[in-house]
BATIDO-588398 format. One record per residue (C-alpha): x, y, z; residue number from 0. Coordinates in Angstrom, 1 decimal, always signed. Each point is the difference from the previous one (the first is absolute). Example, Ala and Ser with C-alpha at 12.3 -4.5 7.8 and 13.67 -1.06 7.14 Angstrom:
<pts>
+--------+--------+--------+-----+
:     c1 :     c2 :     c3 :  nr :
+--------+--------+--------+-----+
:  +12.3 :   -4.5 :   +7.8 :   0 :
:   +1.4 :   +3.4 :   -0.7 :   1 :
+--------+--------+--------+-----+
</pts>
This chain:
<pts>
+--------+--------+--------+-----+
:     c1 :     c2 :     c3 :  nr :
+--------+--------+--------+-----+
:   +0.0 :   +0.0 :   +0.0 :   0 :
:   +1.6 :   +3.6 :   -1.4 :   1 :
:   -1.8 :   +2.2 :   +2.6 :   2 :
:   +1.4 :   +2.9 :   -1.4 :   3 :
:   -1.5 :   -0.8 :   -3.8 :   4 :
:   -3.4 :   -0.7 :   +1.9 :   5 :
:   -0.1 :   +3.3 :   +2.0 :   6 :
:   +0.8 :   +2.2 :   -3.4 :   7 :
:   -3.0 :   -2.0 :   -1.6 :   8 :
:   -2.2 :   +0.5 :   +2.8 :   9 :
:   +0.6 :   +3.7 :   -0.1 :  10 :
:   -0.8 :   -0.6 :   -4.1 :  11 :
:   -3.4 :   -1.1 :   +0.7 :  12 :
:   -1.2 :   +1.6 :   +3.6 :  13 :
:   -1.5 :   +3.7 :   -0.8 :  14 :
:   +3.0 :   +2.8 :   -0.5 :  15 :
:   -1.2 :   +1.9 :   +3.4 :  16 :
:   +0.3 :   -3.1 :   +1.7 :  17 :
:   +3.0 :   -1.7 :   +2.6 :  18 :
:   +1.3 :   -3.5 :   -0.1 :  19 :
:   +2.3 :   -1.9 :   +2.0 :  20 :
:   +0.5 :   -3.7 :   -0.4 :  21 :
:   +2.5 :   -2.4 :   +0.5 :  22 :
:   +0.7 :   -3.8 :   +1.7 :  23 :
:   -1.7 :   -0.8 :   +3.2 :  24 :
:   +2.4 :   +0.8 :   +3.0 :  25 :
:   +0.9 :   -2.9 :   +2.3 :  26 :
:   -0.3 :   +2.6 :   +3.2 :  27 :
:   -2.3 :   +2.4 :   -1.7 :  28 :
:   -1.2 :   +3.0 :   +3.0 :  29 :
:   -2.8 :   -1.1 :   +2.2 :  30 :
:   -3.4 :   +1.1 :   -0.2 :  31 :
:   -1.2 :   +2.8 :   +2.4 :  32 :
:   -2.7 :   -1.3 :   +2.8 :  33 :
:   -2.7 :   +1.2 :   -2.2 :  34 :
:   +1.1 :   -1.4 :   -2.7 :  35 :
:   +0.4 :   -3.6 :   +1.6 :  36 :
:   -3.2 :   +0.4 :   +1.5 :  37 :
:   -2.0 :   +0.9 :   -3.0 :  38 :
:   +1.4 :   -3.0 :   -1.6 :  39 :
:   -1.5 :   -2.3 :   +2.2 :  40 :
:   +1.2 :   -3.9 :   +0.3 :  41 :
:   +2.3 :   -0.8 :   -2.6 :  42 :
:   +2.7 :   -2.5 :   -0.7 :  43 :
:   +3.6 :   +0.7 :   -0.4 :  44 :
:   -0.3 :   -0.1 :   -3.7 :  45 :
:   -2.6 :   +2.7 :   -0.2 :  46 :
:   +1.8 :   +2.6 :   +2.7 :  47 :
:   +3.1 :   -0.6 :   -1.9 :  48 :
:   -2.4 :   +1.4 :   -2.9 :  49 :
:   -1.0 :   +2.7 :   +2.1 :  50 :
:   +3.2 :   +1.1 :   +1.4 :  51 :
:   +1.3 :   +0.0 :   -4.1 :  52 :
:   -2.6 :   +2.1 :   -1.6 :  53 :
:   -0.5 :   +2.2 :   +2.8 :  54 :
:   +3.9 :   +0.8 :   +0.1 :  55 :
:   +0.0 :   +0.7 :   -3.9 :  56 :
:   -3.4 :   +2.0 :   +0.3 :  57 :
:   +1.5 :   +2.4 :   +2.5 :  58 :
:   +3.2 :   +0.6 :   -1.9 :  59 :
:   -2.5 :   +0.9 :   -2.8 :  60 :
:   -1.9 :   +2.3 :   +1.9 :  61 :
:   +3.3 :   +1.4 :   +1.1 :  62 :
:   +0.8 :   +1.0 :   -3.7 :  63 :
:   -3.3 :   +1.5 :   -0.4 :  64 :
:   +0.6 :   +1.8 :   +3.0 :  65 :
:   -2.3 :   -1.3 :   +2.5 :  66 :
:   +2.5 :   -1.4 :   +3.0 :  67 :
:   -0.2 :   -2.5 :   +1.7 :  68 :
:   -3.7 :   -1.0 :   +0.0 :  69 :
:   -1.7 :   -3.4 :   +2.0 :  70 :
:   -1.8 :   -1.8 :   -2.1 :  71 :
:   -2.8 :   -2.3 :   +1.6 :  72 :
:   -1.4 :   -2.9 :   -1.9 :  73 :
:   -3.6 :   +1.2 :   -1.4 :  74 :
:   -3.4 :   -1.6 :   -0.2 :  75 :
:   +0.7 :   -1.4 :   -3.5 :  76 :
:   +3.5 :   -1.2 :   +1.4 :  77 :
:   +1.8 :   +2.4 :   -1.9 :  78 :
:   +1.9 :   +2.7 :   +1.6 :  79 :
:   -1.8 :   +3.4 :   +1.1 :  80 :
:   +2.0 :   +2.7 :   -1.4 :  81 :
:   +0.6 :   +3.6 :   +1.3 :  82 :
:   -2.5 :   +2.2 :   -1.0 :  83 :
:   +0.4 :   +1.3 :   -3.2 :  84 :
:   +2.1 :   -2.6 :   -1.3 :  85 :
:   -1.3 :   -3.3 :   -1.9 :  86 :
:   +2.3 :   -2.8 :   -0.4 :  87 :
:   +0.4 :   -3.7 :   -0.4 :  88 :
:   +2.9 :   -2.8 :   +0.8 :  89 :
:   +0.5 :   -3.8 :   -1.5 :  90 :
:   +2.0 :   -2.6 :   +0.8 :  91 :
:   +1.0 :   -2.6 :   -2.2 :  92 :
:   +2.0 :   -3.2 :   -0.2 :  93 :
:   +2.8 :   -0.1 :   -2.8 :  94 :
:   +3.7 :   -1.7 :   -0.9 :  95 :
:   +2.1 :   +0.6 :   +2.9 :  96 :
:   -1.8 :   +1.8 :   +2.3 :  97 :
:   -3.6 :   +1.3 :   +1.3 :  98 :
:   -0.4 :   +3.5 :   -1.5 :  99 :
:   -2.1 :   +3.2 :   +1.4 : 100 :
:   -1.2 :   +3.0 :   -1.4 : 101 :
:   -2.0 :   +3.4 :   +1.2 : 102 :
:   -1.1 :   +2.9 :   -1.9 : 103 :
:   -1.9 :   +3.3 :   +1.3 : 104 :
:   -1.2 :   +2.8 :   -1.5 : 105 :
:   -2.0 :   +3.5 :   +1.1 : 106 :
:   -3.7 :   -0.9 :   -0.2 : 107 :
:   -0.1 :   +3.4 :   -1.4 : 108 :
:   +1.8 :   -1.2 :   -2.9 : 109 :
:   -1.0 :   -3.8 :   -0.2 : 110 :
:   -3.2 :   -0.7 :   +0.8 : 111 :
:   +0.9 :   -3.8 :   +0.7 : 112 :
:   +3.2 :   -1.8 :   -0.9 : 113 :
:   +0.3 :   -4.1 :   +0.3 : 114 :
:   +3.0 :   -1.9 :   -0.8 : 115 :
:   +1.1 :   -4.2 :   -0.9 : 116 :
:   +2.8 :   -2.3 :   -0.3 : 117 :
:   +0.0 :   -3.4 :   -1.5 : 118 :
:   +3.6 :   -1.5 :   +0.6 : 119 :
:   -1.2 :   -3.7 :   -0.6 : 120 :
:   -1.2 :   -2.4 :   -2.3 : 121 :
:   -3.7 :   +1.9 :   -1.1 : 122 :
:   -3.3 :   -1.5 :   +0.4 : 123 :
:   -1.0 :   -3.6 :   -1.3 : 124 :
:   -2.0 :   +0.0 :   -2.7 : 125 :
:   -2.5 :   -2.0 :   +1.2 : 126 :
:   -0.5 :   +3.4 :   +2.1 : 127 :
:   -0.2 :   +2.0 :   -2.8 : 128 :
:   -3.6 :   -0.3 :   -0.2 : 129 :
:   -0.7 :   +1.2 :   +3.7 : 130 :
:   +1.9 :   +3.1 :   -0.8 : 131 :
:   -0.4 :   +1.4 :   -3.3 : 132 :
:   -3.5 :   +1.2 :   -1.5 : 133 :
:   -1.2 :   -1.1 :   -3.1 : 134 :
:   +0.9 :   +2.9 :   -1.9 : 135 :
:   +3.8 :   -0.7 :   +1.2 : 136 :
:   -0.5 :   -3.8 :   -0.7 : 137 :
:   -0.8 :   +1.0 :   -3.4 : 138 :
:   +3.1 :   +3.0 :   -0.6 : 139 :
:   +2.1 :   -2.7 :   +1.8 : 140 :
:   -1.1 :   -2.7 :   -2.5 : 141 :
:   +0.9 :   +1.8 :   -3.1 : 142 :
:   +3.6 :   +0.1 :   +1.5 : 143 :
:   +2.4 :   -2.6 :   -1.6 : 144 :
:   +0.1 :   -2.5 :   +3.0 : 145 :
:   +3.3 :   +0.4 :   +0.9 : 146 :
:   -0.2 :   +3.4 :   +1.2 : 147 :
:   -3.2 :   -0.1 :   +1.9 : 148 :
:   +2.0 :   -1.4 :   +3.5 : 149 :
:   +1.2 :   +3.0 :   -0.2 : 150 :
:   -2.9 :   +2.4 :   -0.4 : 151 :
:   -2.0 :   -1.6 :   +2.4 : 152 :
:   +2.8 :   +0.7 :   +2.3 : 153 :
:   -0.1 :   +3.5 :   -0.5 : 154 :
:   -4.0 :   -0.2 :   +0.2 : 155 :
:   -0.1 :   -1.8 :   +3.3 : 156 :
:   +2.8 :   +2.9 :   +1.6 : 157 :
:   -2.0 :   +2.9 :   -1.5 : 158 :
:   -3.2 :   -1.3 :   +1.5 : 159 :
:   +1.5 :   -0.8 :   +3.4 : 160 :
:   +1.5 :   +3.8 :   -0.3 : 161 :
:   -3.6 :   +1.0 :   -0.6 : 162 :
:   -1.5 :   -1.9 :   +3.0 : 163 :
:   +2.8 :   +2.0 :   +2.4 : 164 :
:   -1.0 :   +3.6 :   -1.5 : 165 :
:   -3.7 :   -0.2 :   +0.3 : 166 :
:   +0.6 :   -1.5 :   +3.8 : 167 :
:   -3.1 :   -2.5 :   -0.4 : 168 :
:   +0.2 :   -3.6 :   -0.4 : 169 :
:   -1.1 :   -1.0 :   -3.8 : 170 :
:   -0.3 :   -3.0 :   -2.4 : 171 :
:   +2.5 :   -0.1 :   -2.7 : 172 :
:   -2.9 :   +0.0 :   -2.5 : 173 :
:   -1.3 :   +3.3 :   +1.5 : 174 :
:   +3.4 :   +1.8 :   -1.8 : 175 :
:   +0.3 :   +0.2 :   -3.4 : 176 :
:   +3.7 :   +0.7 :   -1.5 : 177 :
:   +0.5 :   +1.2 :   -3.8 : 178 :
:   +3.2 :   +0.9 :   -1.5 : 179 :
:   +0.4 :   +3.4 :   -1.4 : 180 :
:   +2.8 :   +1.8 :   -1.5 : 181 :
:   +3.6 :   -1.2 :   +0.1 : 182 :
:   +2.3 :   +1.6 :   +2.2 : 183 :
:   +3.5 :   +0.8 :   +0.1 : 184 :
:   +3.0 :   -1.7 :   +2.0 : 185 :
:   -1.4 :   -3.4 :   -0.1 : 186 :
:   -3.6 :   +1.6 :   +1.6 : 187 :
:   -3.4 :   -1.5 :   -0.6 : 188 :
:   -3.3 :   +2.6 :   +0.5 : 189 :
:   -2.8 :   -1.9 :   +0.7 : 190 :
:   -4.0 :   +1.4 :   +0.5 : 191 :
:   -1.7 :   -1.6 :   +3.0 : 192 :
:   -4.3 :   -0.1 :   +0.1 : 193 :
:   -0.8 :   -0.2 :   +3.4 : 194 :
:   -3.2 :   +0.9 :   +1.7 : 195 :
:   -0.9 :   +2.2 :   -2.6 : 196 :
:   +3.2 :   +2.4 :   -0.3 : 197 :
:   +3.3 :   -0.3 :   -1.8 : 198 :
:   +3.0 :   -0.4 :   +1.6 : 199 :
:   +3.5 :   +0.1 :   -1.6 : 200 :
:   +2.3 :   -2.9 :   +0.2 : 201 :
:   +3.9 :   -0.5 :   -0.9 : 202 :
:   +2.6 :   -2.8 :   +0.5 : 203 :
:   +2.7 :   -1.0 :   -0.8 : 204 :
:   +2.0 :   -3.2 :   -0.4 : 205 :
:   +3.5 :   -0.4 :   +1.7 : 206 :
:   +1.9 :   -3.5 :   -0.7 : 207 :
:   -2.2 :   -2.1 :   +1.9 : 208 :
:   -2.2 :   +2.6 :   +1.9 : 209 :
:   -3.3 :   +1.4 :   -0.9 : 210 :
:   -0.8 :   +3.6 :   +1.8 : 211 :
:   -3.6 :   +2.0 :   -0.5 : 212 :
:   -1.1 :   +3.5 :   +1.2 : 213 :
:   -3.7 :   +0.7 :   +0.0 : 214 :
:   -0.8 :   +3.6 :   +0.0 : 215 :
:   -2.8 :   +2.2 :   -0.1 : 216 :
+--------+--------+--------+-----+
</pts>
């Protein structure tokens, strides 16, 4: 894992008023504050390790957006409550080498929600593809040459999941609807997300064995 190549395309994709910070998890990442630990309820080791990761990389972000040191309480929809006036969103992933986290926040004054996704593994099975897609992507998907549409469902599956984080509600995968749109530069896909009747704007971007998404609106 190049975390250095995966931080310059996550600042490719995330809005250009936004702050990211990303990187391996930390073996001794900084412990959460009490009201942190307490929001988060009973959890295993593997999940505060989770915790203690995203919330470390959220607050560095906040840092570079000028907000210091902020606590950051687990929230209803078990997402993070941001300050207010900011909007943000964190994922973890699994890849080659190591676990991987990343954060981005934004001025809610500028961004009105902002959700983020990594895929570091292998992508969904395609018996799975079904329970995901809609038909109108089973169908674009279909007219793909079969060898590339691993691939593209990949990059579905992230933007959705990116989608479900910015509009902080739990959804079904068939309630999001992703369309490509124009090409972008530097290796950048744009992408046009239906979901509950407004538009949202997509990009991701593809980095050796990584998919990353940012879901804007």
């Amino acid at each position: 894992m190049d975390a250095a190549e995966l931080l310059r395309a996550w600042r490719r994709i995330v809005p250009a008023t936004a702050c990211v910070c990303a990187g391996p998890f930390l073996e001794s990442p900084p412990p959460l504050s009490e009201g942190e630990r307490r929001s988060a309820g009973e959890v295993g080791a593997a999940r505060l390790c989770e915790l203690r990761n995203g919330r470390h990389y959220a607050k560095r972000a906040l840092e570079m957006l000028g907000v210091p040191a902020a606590e950051l309480p687990v929230g209803r929809d078990r997402g993070p409550r941001w300050p207010d006036g900011i909007v943000g969103s964190i994922t973890h992933a699994a890849g080659e080498g190591a676990d991987y986290v990343a954060a981005v926040v934004a001025r809610a004054s500028e961004v009105a929600a902002l959700g983020i996704d990594a895929e570091g593994g292998d992508g969904l099975d395609p018996r799975d593809w079904g329970r995901v897609l809609t038909p109108d992507e089973t169908a674009r998907l279909l007219a793909l040459p079969p060898p590339s549409r691993p691939a593209e469902v990949r990059a579905l599956w992230c933007l959705k999941e990116a989608a479900f984080k910015a509009a902080r509600r739990s959804l079904d995968p068939a309630d999001v609807d992703v369309r490509r749109g124009p090409a972008a530069a530097d290796g950048v896909d744009s992408w046009s997300l239906r979901l509950g009747g407004a538009t949202w704007e997509g990009r991701s971007a593809r980095v050796r064995g990584w998919v990353l998404a940012a879901v804007a609106k």
